[in-house]
C-alpha positions as CSV (number, residue, x, y, z in Angstrom):
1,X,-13.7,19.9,18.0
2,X,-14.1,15.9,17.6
3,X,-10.5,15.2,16.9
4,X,-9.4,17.3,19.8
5,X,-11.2,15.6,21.8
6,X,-10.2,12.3,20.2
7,X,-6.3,13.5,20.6
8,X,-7.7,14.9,24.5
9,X,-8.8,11.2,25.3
10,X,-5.7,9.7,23.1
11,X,-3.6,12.1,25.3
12,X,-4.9,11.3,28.5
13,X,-4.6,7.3,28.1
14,X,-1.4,7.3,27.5
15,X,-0.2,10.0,30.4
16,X,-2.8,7.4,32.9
17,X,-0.5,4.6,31.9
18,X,2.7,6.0,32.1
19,X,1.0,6.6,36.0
20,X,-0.3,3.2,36.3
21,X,2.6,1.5,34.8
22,X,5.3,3.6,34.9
23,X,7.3,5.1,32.7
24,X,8.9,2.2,30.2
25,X,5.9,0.7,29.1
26,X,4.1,4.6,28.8
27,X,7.0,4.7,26.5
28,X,6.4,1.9,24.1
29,X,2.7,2.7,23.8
30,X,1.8,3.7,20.4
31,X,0.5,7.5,19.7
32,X,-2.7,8.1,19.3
33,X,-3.1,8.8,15.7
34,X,-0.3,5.2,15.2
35,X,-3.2,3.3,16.5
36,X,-5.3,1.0,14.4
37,X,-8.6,-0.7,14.2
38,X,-7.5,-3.1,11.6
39,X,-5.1,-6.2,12.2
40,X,-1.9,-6.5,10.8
41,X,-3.4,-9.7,9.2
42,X,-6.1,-7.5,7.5
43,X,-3.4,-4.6,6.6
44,X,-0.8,-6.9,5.0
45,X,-4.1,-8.9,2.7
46,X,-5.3,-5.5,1.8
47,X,-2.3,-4.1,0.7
48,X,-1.4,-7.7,-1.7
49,X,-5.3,-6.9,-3.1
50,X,-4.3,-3.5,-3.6
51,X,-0.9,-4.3,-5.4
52,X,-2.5,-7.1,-7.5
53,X,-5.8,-4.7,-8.5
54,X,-2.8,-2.1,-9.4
55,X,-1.5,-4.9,-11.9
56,X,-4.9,-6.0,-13.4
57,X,-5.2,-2.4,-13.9
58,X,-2.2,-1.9,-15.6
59,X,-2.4,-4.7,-17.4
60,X,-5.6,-3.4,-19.7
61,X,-4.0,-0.2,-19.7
62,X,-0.9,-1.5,-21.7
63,X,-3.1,-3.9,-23.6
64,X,-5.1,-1.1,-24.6
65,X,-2.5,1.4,-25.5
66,X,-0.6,-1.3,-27.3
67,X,-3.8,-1.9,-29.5
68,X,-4.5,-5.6,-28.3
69,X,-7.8,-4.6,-26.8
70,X,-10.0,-1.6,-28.3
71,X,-9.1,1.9,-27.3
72,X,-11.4,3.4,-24.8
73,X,-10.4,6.7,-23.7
74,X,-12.8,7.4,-20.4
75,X,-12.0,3.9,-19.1
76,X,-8.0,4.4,-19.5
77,X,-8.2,7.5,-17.7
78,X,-10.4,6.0,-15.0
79,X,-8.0,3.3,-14.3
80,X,-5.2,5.4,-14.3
81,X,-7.1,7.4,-11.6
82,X,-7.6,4.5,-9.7
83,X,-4.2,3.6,-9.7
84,X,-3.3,6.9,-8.5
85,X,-5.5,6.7,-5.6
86,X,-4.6,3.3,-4.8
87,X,-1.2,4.5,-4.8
88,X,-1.5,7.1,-2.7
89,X,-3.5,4.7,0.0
90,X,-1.3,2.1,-0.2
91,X,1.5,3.3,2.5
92,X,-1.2,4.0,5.2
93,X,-2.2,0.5,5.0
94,X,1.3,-0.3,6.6
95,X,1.1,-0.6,10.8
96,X,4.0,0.6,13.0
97,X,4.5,-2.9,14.2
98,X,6.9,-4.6,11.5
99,X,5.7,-7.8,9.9
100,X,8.0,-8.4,6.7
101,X,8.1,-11.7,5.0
102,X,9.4,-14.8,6.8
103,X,9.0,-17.9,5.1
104,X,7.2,-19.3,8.5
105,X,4.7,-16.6,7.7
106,X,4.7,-18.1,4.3
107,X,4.1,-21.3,5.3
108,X,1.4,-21.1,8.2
109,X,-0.6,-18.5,5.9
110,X,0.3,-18.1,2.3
111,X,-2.5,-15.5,1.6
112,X,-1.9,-12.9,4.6
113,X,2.2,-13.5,4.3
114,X,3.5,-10.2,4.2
115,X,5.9,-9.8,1.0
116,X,7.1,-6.4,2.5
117,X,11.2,-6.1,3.1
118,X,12.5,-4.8,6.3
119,X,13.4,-1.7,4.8
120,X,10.6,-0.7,4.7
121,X,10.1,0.1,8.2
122,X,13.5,0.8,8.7
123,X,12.8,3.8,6.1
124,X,9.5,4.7,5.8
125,X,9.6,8.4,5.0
126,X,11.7,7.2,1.4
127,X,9.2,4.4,1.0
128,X,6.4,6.6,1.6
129,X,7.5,9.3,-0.9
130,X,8.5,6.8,-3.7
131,X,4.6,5.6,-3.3
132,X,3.4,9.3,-3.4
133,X,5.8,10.3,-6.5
134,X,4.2,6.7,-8.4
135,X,0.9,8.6,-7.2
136,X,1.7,11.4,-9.0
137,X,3.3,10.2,-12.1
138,X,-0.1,7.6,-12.5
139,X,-2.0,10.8,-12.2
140,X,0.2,12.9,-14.9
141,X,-0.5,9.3,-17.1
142,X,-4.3,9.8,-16.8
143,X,-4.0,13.8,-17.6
144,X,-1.9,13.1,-20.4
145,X,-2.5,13.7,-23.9
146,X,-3.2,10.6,-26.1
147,X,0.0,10.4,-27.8
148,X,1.9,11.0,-24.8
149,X,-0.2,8.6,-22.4
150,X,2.1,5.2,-22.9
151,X,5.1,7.1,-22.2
152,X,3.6,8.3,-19.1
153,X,2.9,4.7,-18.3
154,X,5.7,3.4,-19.2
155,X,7.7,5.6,-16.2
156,X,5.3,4.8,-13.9
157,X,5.8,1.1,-14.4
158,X,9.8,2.0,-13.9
159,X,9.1,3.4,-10.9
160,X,6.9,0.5,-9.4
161,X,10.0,-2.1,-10.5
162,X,12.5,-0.2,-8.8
163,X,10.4,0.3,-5.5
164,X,9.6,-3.8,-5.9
165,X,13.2,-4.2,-5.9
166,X,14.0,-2.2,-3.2
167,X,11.0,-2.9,-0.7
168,X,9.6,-6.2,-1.8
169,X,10.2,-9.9,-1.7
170,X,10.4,-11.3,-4.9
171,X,7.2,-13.9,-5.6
172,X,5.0,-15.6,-8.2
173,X,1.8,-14.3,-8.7
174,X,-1.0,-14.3,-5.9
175,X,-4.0,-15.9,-7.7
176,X,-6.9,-13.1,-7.1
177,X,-9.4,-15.7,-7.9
178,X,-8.1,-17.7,-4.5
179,X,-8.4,-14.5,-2.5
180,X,-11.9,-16.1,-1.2
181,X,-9.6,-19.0,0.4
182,X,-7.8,-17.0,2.5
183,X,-10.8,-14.3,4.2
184,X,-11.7,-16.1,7.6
């Protein structure tokens, strides 16, 4: 009952400004479930904390299964959940409005720059699925059997390359330890 009458009042803004300010700019207003209460500054920070938690995750995971730090089964799966869920999240954290990288953006605000390529936007449904099939293929890593787990990991990691290549500007490291610089 709430969401209709969240989508009822969406519904109704938008037809009273196509009234009040006629049809063009009724046209370019977003839909009511495109709108956001978060900035573009906040999405595009929160989705480089999400990527770079995704690597520190990984990270222990391949350090553990390659015997460099002691094998702990429950905390493998766990952060191959998490990695999961994070990549599930991670293409709703993308607004409607376009910001890839520019190296102005770069420049004026190194820790909210958007690495994101344009293609994104210009194909979201792909980018969207190739996040949700990483979802899925982090989840079959943390369901796996032991033997079986690094091979599982090892795809997933594939599959994050090839959508870096694809959808991401290339860039050295974001130092998570600065993150505290760049939070105003």
């Amino acid at each position: 009952m709430r969401v209709h009458l969240i989508l009822a009042a969406g519904l109704a803004a938008v037809l009273t400004g196509a009234v009040l300010h006629g049809p063009s700019q009724a046209q370019n207003a977003p839909a009511a479930d495109q709108l956001a209460l978060t900035s573009q500054k906040e999405t595009t920070l929160g989705r480089r904390l999400l990527m770079n938690s995704i690597g520190a995750n990984n990270d222990i995971i391949h350090d553990t299964l390659d015997g460099v730090l002691p094998m702990d089964d429950l905390e493998l799966r766990g952060r191959l959940q998490s990695i999961s869920a994070m990549l599930y999240a991670f293409p709703n954290l993308f607004r409607v409005e376009a910001n890839p990288y520019t190296e102005e953006g770069e420049k004026a605000d190194p820790g909210h720059v958007s690495l994101s390529d344009t293609s994104v936007w210009e194909d979201f449904e792909a980018f969207k699925q190739l996040s949700y099939a990483a979802y899925i293929k982090a989840q079959e890593a943390a369901d796996a059997a032991p033997d079986q787990m690094l091979a599982r990991v090892e795809e997933l990691e594939v599959m994050c390359e090839s959508c870096h290549e694809t959808y991401r500007k290339p860039f050295e490291y974001f130092d998570f330890d600065r993150v505290q610089d760049f939070i105003k």
